[in-house]
N, C-alpha and C positions, 0 to 999 in steps of 0.2 A: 165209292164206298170208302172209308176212313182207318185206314191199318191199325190195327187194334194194340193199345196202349201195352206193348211190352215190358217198359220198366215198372208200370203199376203192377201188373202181374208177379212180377218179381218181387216186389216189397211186400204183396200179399204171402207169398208161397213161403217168404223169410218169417213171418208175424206167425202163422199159422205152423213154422216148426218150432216159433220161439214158445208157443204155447204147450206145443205137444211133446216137448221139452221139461218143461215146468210140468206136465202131467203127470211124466216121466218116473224124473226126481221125486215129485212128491209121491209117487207111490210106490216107490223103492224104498223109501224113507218111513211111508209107516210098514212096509211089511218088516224092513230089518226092525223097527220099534216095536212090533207085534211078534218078533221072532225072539228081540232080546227080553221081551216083557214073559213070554211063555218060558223060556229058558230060567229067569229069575226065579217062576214060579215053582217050575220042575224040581230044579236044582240050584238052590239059593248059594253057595257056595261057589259056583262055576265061575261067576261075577266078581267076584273077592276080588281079585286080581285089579280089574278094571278101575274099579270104583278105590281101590286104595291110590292108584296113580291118580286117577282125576285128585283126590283127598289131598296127594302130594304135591299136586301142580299149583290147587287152590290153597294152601297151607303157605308156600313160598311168596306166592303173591299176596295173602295178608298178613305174611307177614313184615314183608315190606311194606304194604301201608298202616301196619301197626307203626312200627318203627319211624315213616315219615310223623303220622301224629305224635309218637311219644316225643321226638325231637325236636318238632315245631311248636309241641306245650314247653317244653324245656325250655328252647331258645327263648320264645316271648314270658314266660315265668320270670328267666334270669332278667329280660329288661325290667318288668314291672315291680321285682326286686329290688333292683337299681336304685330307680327311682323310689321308691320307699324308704332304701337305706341313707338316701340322701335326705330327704324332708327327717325324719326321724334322726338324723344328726345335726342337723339344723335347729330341729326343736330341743335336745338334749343341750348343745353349747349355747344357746340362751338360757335354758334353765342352768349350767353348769355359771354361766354368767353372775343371774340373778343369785344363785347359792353362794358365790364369791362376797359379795355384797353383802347377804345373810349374815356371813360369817365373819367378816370386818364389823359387822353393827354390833353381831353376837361378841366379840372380844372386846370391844367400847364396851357396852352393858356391863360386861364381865369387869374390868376395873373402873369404871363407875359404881358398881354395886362394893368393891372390895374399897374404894374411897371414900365413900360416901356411908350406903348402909350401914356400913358394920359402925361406923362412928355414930350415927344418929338415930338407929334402929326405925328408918322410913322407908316405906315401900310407898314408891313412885307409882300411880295409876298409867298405862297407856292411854295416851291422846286419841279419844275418838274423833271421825271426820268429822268434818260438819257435812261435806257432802263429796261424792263422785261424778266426773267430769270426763266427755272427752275431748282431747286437746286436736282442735278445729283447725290451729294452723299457727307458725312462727314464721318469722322475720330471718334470715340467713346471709344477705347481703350486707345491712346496714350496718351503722358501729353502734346504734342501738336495736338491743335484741329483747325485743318482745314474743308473746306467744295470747295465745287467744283458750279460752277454755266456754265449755257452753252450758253452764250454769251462774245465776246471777244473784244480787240479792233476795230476790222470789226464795231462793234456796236457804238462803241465809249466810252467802259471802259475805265478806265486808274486806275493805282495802287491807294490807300489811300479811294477812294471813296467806300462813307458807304452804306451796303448793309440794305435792310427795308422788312419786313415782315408787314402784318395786324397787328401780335400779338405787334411789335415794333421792336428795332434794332438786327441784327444777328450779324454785325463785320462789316469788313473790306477789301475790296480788297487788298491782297497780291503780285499778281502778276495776269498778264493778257496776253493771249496767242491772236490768231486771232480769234478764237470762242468759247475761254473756259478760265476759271479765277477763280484761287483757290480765298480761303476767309479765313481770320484769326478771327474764331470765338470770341464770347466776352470771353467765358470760357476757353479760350488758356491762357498760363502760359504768354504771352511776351501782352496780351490785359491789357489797361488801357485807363478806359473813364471818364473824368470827368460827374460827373452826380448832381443832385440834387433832394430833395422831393420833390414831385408834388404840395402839397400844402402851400409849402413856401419855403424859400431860405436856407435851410439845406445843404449844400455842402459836396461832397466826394467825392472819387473815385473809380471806382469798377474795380477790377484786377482780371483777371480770375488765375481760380484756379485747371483747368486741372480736374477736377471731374462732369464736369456740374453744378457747383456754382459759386458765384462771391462773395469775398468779399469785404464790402460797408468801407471804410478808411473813418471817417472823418476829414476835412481839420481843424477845428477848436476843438483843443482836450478840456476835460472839462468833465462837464455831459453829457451821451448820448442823445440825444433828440431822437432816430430813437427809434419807437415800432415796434411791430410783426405787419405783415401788411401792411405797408407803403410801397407806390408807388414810385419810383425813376425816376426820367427820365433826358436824357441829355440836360447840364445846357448850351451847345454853349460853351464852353469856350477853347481856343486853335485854334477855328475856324475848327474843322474836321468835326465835327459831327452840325447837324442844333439842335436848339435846342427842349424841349418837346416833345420829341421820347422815348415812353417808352421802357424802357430797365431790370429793375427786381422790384421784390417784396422781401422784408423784412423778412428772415426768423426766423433766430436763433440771439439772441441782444447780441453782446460782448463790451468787454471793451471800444473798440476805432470804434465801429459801428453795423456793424452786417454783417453775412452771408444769402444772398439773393439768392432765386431762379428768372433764366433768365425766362422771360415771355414770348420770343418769340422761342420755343424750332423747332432747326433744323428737329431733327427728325420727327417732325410733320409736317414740315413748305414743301411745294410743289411748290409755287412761290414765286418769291422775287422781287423787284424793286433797282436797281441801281442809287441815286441818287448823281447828283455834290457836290465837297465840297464846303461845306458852305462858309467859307473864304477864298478863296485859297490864299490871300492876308499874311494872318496871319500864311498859313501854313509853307510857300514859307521862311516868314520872320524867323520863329521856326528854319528852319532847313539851314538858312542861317548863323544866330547867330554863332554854333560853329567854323564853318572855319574863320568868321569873325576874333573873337579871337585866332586862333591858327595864323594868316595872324601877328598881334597886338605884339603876344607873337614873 
């Protein structure tokens, strides 16, 4: 006969007080629950005490996880602040930019108007576009600097007509396809604009220089009058360009002018406006001249 399993025994007789254990407890647990529930009822005040500590133990603990969430909106608030305050200063010094430019055009206009008007009692209409364009892509290595616009004759391009940025002028129509039309920047080696200071009648010319500069030729040699800074804008004259169109600023002062950064940088530049030439009268006559004379000769 087979001696009867003693450790089985034993992990029964463990199981069976682990239950009678649990039976235990749990019925210890509803009587206190049935003795504090009767007590409650009897004498609602007896419990006061109790239930203020639990009130107080639960009060401490939310309110440290008050305080972790108020501190962890706070923390990620102040990032996404951050970055807010940044794009919103970005967009501000562009527009602070563009207002700069505004205001260089606006004080040309201003002695234009006090040169011109008051002698001839004319008011100049503003140049409407012929059309709007976005600028598809320029040339930045070469020593000639083109740029690409994606509107064509379809639109009603045509070659010589000045192309216009917010910042002020970009160049020139080069050639013009049915829905596309390179541009001859100002800073192309074969670019030449007459221009003048914004704030008086300082004249020169600005010839691009294949580096992204221009530099400023004055027409009337002598003392330099142009300082660091000074605004340039075109002076109308030839009839291409309309006049008071800012076109650069003043950078480095040489002998016979100075070397100027373009203020309306392509790179940057996303639309453009296509406007008629100003005189096409005057243009027509420029490049009528030579054959004239060679007819003569």
């Amino acid at each position: 006969m087979a001696p009867p399993n003693v450790r089985g025994s034993s992990a029964n007789r463990k199981a069976q007080m682990s239950v009678f254990t649990g039976y235990l407890v749990a019925t210890a647990g509803a009587a206190i629950g049935a003795a504090l529930l009767i007590i409650s009822l009897w004498q609602p005040q007896a419990l006061a005490g109790l239930r203020s500590m639990a009130s107080d133990a639960a009060g401490s603990v939310g309110e440290a996880g008050a305080s972790a969430r108020t501190g962890g909106k706070s923390f990620f608030e102040a990032i996404a602040g951050y970055y807010r305050a940044g794009s919103k200063n970005a967009v501000l010094e562009q527009e602070m930019q563009v207002a700069r430019v505004k205001v260089a055009e606006a004080e040309a206009l201003k002695q234009e108007n006090l040169r011109l008007k008051a002698a001839l009692g004319l008011r100049e209409a503003d140049s409407k576009p012929v059309a709007l364009a976005r600028l598809i892509g320029s040339t930045s290595s070469s020593t000639r600097r083109f740029a690409y616009i994606s509107v064509g004759t379809s639109d009603g391009v045509q070659s010589e007509m000045p192309v216009v940025s917010p910042m002020g002028l970009v160049g020139r129509v080069l050639e013009a396809g049915a829905h596309s039309a390179r541009v001859m920047l100002l800073t192309d080696s074969e670019s030449m604009v007459p221009v003048r200071r914004a704030k008086d009648d300082v004249v020169a010319f600005a010839e691009g220089r294949a580096d992204g500069s221009l530099r400023l030729r004055l027409i009337n040699l002598g003392i330099n009058p142009i300082k660091k800074g000074d605004v340039f804008v075109t002076s109308g004259a030839g009839g291409l360009f309309r006049p008071n169109v800012a076109v650069a600023v003043a950078d480095v002062i040489t002998k016979d002018g100075a070397i100027a950064r373009v203020l309306s940088n392509p790179a940057a530049t996303d639309y453009v406006s296509i406007e008629p030439v100003w005189k096409p009268e005057a243009v027509q006559m420029l490049s009528v001249q030579p054959a004239v004379g060679k007819e003569g000769e």
